[in-house]
C-alpha positions as CSV (number, residue, x, y, z in Angstrom):
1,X,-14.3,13.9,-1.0
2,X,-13.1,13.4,2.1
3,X,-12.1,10.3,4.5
4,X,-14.7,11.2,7.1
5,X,-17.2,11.5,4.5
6,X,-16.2,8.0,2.8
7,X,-16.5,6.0,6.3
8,X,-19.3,8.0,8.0
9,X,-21.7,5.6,6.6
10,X,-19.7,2.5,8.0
11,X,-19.5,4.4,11.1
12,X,-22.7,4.7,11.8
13,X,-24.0,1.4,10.7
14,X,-21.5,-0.2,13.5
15,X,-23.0,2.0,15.8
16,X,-26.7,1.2,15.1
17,X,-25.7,-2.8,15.3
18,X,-27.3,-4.6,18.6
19,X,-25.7,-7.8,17.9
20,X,-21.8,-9.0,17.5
21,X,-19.7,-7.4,14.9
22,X,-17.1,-9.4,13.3
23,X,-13.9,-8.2,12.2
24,X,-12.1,-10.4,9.5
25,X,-8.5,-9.3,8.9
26,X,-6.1,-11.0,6.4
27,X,-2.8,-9.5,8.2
28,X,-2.3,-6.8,5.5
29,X,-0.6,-3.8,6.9
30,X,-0.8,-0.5,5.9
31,X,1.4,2.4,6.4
32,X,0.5,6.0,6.8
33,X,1.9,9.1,7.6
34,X,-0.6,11.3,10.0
35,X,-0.5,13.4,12.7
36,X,-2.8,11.6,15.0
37,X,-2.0,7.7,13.5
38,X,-4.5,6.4,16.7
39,X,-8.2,7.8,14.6
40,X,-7.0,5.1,11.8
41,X,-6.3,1.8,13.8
42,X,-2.3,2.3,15.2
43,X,-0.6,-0.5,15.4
44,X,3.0,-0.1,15.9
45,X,5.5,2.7,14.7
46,X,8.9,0.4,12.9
47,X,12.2,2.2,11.6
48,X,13.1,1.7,8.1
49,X,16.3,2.8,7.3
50,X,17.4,6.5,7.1
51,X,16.8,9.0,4.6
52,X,19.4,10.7,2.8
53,X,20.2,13.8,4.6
54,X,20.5,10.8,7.8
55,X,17.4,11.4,9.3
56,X,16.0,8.4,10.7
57,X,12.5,6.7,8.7
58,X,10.1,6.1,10.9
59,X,6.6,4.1,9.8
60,X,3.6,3.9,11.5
61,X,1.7,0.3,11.0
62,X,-2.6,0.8,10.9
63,X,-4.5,-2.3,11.0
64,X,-7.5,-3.8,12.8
């Protein structure tokens, strides 16, 4: 099972819609680590702290 294959339903049921499509979002954000962060709804990228060989932790933020 794959991502693609979990949304490619939703996908194409937002494409076939004529009318308005509403998006309801509770502010919940979720943090992944990926190559290409902008396919999964990038937000913002925020440091959070260091690891411990000193390398800095960056997080990128995916949301609506």
């Amino acid at each position: 099972m794959t991502e693609h294959g979990v949304l490619a339903g939703h996908f194409a049921a937002t494409a076939a819609s004529e009318g308005p499509i509403l998006i309801l979002q509770d502010t919940t954000e979720f943090i992944y680590g990926r190559a290409q962060p902008g396919k999964i709804g990038f937000t913002k990228t925020i440091k959070a702290g260091r690891y411990n060989a000193g390398q800095p932790n960056v997080l990128t933020l995916c949301g609506c």
